[in-house]
C-alpha positions as CSV (number, residue, x, y, z in Angstrom):
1,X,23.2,62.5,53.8
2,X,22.1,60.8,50.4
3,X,18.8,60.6,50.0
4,X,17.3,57.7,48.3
5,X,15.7,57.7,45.3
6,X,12.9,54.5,43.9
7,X,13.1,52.5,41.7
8,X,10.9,53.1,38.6
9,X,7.4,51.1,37.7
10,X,8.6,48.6,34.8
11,X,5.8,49.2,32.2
12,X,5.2,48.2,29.0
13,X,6.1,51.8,27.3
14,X,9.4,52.4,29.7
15,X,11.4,48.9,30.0
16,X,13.5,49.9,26.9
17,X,14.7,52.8,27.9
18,X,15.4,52.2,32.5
19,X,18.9,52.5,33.1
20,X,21.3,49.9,35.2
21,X,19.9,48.0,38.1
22,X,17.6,45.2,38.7
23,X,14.1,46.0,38.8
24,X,10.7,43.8,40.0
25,X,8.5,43.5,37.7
26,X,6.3,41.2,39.8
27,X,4.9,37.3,40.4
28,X,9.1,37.2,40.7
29,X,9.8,38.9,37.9
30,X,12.9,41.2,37.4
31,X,13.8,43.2,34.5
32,X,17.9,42.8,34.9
33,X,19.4,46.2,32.9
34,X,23.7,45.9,33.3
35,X,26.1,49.3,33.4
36,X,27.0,47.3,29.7
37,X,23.4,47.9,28.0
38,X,22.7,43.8,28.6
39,X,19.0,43.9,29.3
40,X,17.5,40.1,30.2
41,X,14.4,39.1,32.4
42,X,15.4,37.4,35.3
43,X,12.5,34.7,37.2
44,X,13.3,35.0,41.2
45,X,12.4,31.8,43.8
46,X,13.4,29.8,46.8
47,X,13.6,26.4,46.3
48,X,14.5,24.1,49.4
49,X,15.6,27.0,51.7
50,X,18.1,28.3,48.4
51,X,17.8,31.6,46.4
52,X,18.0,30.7,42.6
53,X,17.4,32.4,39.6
54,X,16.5,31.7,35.9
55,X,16.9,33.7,32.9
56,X,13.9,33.7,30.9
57,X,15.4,35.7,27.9
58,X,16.6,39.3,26.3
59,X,14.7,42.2,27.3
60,X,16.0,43.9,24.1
61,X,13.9,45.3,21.2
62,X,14.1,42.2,19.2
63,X,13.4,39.9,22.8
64,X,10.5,39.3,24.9
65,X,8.3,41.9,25.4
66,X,7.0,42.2,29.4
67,X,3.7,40.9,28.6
68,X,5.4,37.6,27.5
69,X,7.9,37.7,30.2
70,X,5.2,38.0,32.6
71,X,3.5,35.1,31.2
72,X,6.7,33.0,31.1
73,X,7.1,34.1,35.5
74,X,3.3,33.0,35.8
75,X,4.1,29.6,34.6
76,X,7.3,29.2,36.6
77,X,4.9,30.1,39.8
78,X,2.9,27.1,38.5
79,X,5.8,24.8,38.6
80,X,6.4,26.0,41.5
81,X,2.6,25.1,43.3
82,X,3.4,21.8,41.8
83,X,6.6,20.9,43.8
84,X,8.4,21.2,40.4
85,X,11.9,22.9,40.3
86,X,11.0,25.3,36.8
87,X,14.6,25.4,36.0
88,X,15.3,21.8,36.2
89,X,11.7,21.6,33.6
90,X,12.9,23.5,31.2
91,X,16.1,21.8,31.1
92,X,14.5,18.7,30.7
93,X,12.1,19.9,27.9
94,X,15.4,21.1,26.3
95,X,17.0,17.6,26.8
96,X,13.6,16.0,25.8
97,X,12.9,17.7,22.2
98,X,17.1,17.1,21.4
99,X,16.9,13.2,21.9
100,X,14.1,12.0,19.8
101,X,11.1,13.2,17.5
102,X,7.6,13.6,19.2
103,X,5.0,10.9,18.3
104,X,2.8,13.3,16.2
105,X,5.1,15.1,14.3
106,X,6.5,11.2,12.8
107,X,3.7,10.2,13.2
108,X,2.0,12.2,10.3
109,X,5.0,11.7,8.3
110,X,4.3,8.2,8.3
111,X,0.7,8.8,7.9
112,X,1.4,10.1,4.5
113,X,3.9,7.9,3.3
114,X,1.4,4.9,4.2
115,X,-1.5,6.4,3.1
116,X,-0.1,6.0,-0.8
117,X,-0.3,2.1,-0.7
118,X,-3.9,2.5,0.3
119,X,-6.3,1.9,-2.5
120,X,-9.7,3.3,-1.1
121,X,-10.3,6.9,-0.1
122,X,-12.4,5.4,3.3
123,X,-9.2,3.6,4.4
124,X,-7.0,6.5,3.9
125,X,-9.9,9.1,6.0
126,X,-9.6,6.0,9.3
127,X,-6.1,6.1,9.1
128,X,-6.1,10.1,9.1
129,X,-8.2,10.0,12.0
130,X,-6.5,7.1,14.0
131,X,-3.1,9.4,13.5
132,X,-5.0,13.0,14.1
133,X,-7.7,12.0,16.2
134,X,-7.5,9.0,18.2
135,X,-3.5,8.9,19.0
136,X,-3.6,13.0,20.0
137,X,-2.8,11.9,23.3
138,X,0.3,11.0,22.0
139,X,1.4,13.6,20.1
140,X,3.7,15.5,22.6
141,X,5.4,12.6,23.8
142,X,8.9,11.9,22.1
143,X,9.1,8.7,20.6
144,X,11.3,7.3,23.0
145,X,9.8,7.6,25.8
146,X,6.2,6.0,25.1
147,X,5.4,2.8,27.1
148,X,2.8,0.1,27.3
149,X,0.7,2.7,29.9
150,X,0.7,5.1,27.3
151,X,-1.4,2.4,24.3
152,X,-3.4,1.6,26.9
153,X,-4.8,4.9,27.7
154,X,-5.2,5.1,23.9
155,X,-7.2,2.1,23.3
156,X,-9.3,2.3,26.2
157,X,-11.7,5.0,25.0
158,X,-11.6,3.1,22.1
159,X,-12.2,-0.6,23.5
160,X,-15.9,-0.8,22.8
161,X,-15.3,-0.8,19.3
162,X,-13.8,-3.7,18.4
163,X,-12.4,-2.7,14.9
164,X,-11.4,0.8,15.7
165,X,-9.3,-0.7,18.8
166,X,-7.7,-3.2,16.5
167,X,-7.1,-0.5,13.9
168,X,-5.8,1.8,16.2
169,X,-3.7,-0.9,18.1
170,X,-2.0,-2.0,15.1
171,X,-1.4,1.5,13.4
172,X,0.4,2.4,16.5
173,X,2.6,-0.7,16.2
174,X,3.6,0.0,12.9
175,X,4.6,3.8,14.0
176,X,7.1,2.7,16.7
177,X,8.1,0.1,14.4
178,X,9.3,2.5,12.0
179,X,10.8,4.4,14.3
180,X,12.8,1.7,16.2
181,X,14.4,0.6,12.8
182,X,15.4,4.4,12.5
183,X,16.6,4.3,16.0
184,X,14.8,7.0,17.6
185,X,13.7,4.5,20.5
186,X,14.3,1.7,22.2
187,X,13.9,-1.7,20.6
188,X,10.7,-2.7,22.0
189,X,7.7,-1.8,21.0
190,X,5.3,-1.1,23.6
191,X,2.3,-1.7,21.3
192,X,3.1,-5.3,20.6
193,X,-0.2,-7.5,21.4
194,X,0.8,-11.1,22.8
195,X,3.8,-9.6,24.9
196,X,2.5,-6.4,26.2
197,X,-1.4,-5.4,25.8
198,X,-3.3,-8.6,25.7
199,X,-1.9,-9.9,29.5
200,X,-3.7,-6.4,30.3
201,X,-6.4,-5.1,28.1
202,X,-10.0,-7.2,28.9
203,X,-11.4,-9.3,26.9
204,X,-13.5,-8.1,24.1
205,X,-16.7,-9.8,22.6
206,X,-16.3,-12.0,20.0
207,X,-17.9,-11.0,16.8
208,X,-18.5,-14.8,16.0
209,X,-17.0,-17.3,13.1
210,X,-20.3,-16.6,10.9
211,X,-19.2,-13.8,8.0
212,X,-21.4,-10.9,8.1
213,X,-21.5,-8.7,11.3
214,X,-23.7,-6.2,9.6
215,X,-27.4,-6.2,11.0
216,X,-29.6,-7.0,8.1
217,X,-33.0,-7.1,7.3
218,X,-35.0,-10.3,7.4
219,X,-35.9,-11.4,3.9
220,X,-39.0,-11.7,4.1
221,X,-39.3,-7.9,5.0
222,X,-37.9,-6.8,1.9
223,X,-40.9,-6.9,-0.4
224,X,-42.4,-4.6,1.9
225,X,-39.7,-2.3,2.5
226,X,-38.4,-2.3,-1.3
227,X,-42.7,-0.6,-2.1
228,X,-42.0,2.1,0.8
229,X,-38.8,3.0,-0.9
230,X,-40.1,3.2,-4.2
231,X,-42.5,5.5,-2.9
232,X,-40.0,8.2,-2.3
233,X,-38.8,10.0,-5.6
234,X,-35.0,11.2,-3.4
235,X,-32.5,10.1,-5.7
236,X,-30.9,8.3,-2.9
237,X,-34.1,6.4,-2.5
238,X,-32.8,5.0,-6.2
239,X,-29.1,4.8,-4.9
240,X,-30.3,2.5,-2.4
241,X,-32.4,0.3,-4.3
242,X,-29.5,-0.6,-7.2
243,X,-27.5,-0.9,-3.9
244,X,-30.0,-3.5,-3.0
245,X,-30.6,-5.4,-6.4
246,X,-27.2,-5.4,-7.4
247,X,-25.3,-6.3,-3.8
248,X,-22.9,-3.5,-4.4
249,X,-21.3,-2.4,-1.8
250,X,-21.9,1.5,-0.7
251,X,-18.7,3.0,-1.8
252,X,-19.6,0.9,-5.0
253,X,-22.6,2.6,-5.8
254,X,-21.8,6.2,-4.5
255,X,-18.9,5.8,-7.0
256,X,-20.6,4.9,-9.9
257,X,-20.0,6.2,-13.3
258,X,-22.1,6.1,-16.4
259,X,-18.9,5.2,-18.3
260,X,-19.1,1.9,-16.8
261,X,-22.5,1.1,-17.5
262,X,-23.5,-0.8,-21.0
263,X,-27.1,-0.2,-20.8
264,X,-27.9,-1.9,-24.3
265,X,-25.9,-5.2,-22.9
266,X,-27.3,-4.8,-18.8
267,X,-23.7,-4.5,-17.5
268,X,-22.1,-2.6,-15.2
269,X,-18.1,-2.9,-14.9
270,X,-16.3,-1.7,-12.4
271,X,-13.2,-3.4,-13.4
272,X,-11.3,-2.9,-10.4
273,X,-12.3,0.5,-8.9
274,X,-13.7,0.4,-5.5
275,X,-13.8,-3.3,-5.3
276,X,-12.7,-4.8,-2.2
277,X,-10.6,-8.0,-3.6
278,X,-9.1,-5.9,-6.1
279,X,-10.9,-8.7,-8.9
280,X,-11.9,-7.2,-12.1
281,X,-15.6,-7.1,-11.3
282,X,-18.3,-7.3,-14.0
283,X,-22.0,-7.1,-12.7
284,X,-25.3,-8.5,-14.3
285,X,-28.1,-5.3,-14.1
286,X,-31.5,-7.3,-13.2
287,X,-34.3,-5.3,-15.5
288,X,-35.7,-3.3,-12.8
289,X,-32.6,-1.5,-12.2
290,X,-31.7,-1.3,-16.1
291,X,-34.9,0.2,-16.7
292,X,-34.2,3.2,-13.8
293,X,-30.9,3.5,-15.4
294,X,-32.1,3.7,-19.3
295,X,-34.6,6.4,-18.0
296,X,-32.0,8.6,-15.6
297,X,-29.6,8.6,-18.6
298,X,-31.7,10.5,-21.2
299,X,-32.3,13.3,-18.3
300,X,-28.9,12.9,-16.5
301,X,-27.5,16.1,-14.8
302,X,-23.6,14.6,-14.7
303,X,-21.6,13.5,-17.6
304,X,-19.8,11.2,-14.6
305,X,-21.7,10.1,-11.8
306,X,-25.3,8.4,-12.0
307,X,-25.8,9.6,-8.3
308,X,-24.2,13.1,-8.3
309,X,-23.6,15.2,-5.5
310,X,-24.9,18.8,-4.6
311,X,-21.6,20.2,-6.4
312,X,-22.2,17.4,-9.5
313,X,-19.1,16.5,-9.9
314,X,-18.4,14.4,-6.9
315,X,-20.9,11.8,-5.9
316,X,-23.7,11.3,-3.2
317,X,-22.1,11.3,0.2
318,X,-21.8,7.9,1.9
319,X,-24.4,8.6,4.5
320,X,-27.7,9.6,2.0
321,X,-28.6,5.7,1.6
322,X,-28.4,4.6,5.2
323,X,-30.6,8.0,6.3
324,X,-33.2,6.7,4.0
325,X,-32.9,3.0,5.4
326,X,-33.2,4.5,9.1
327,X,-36.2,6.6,8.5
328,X,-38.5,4.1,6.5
329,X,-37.8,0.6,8.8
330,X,-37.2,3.3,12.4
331,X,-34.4,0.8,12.7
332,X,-31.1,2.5,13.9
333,X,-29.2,-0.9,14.2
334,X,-29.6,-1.8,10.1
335,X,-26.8,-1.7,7.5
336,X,-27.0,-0.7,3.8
337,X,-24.2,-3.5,3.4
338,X,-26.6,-6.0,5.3
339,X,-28.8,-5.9,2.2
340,X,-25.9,-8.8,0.8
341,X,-26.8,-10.9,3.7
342,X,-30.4,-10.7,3.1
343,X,-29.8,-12.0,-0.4
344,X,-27.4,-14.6,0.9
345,X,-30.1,-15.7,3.4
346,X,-32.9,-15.4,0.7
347,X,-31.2,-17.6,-1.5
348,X,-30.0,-20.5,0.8
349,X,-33.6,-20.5,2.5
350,X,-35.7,-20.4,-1.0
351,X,-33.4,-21.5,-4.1
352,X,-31.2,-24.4,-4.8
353,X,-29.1,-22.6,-7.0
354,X,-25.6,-23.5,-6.8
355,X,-23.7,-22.0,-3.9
356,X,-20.4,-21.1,-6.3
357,X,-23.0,-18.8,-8.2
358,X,-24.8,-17.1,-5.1
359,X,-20.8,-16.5,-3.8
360,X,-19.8,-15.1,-6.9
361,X,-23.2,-12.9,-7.1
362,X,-21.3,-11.0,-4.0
363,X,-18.1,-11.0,-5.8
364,X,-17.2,-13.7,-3.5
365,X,-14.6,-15.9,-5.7
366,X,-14.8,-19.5,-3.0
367,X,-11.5,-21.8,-3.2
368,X,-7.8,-21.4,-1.7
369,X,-5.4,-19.0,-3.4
370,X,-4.3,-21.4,-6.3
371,X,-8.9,-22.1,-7.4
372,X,-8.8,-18.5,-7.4
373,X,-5.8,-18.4,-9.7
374,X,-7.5,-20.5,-12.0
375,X,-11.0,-19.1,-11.6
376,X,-11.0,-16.7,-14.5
377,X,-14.9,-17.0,-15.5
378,X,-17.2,-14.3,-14.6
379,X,-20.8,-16.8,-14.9
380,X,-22.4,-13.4,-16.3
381,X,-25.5,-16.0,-17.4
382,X,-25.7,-18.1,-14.4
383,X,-25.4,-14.5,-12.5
384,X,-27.4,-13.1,-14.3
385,X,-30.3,-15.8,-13.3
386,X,-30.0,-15.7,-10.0
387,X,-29.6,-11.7,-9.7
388,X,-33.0,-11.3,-11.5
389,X,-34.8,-14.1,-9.5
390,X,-34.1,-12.1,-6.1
391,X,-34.9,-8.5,-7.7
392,X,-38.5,-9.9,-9.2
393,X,-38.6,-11.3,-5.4
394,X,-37.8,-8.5,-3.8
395,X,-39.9,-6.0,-5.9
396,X,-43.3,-8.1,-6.1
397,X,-46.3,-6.8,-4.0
398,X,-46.0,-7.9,-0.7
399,X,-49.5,-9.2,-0.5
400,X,-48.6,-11.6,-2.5
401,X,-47.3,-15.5,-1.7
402,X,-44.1,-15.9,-2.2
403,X,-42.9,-19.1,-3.8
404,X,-39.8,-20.5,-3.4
405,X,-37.4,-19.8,-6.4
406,X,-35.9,-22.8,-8.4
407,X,-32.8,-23.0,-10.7
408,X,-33.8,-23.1,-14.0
């Protein structure tokens, strides 16, 4: 009589060296050794009253290891719990990454090869995160399998913000449009507005007809404000006030460089860097702000920026002016760009200069593409005029009456 001998315990320090046989390895796991030397792992189920097997790789030196294999089993079992056939997945993760590129793999390509047109580092950061950030929800899918259900989920958590939504829709858009005209999907694009979202998506708010959405600050407040910011010696305290007297916007002021400055003239050129219209722009300093300037430069501490960062040779971050605008007024809801709306309000309400020259103090140029063509002037005097009117406004002693300011 031949006796019968067990199997021995697969472990970690003895699966290389087991000879022929089929041995469990357990949650349906075999280690599969053949009289040849073949040594594979093997997953074991019953799927609809049938016995099947998968192979789940080589159980060689150079193949899985058993904790791996066991790992790979465990998720099998999973597929299993879920009603899913774990052979007929993988197949179809093997058919799925051989017909078409995921989203966030192309996606980022694109990203980069867009990103070059873009002029301002802000732009370039939302894109980055719309791509990265916003669309991750997309980034497994292939390219040819993303549908209208798909955006939507995308754009929902975005929805309450009306120009990240748009952004986001529209970047999306121009993704599967590149990849339709390289034919790795089909030739509609899921993303379209008129045809496919806005039948769907509710209704947002309308941000109204009347330009400038930022909240700003009455202007009568500003006297007020402008002797509680004087009051703080932060250098972004003084960022924020040339913000303020000039109507730069943010990016405009974080960025600027004493090389554009002619502090004997008053100017300050920024030619075209970090202006939004892309207009060589030339800007009138009122006195108050010159003076500042004329004092910072004999005691500067960066050969580049007038408002240098902690490192000195990149500038104040983007957030220092608005912190200081929060924690004097207590208002969360206030803009460091709605300072241009108060001027704009100031000087419809109180002045009668001409309208042409307020617009142009914003680096508004008013008319239809062929005025503009023609509209070479810069009006540094007439600029000038009005620029200094509102800083002696807004830096006079709030107890005092404020008359309305005429044209001279």
């Amino acid at each position: 009589m031949q006796l019968r001998t067990e199997k021995p315990v697969i472990t970690a320090k003895n699966y290389l060296s087991v000879g022929p046989g089929e041995y469990p390895c357990g949650n349906n796991l075999y280690l599969v050794v053949t009289p040849s030397g073949g040594r594979r792992w093997a997953f074991r189920y019953q799927r609809n009253g049938v016995v099947k097997k998968m192979g789940l790789g080589s159980a060689k030196a150079a193949g899985l290891k058993l904790s791996e294999a066991k790992d790979k089993a465990i998720d099998a079992l999973r597929h299993l719990a879920k009603g899913t056939d774990p052979r007929e997945h993988r197949n179809d993760e093997k058919r799925r990454a051989q017909g078409s590129r995921l989203f966030g793999e192309f996606a980022e390509e694109w990203r980069q090869t867009y990103e070059a047109g873009l002029k301002h580092k802000a732009a370039r950061n939302k894109l980055k995160r719309i791509v990265q950030v916003i669309c991750k929800q997309l980034h497994k899918l292939r390219l040819d399998e993303i549908e209208t259900e798909h955006i939507i989920a995308v754009l929902r958590k975005v929805w309450h913000q009306r120009e990240i939504s748009r952004d986001t829709r529209q970047r999306i858009k121009k993704i599967l449009d590149a990849a339709i005209a390289l034919n790795l999907r089909p030739k509609h694009n899921p993303a379209d507005w008129d045809s496919r979202l806005k039948p769907i998506m509710p209704k947002q708010r309308k941000r109204g007809s009347i330009r400038g959405g930022h909240k700003a600050m009455e202007y009568h407040d500003l006297p007020a404000f402008m002797q509680k910011l004087a009051a703080n010696s932060d250098q972004s305290a003084r960022a924020l006030e040339v913000a303020i007297l000039t109507f730069a916007r943010t990016i405009e002021v974080q960025n600027m460089r004493w090389s554009q400055l002619d502090l004997e003239g008053g100017l300050w050129d920024l030619g075209t860097l970090d202006t939004k219209n892309e207009r060589p722009k030339r800007t009138p300093l009122p006195r108050q702000t010159l003076a500042y300037l004329r004092d910072t430069y004999e005691g500067r501490v960066s050969e580049e920026f007038v408002f240098p960062g902690r490192s000195l040779t990149k500038p104040i971050s983007n957030m220092t002016m608005l912190k200081h605008l929060k924690q004097i007024t207590g208002d969360e809801t206030l803009t460091v760009h709605g300072f241009r709306t108060t001027f704009r309000t100031w000087a419809q309400e109180e002045t009668d200069f001409e309208e042409e020259i307020v617009e142009h103090c914003l680096h508004h140029i008013t008319g239809d593409d062929a005025e503009k063509a023609y509209k070479r002037g810069e009006a540094l005097r007439k600029r000038r005029v009005v620029m200094q009117a509102f800083a002696d406004f807004a830096t006079r002693s709030p107890n005092n009456k404020v008359t309305p300011m005429r044209a001279a």
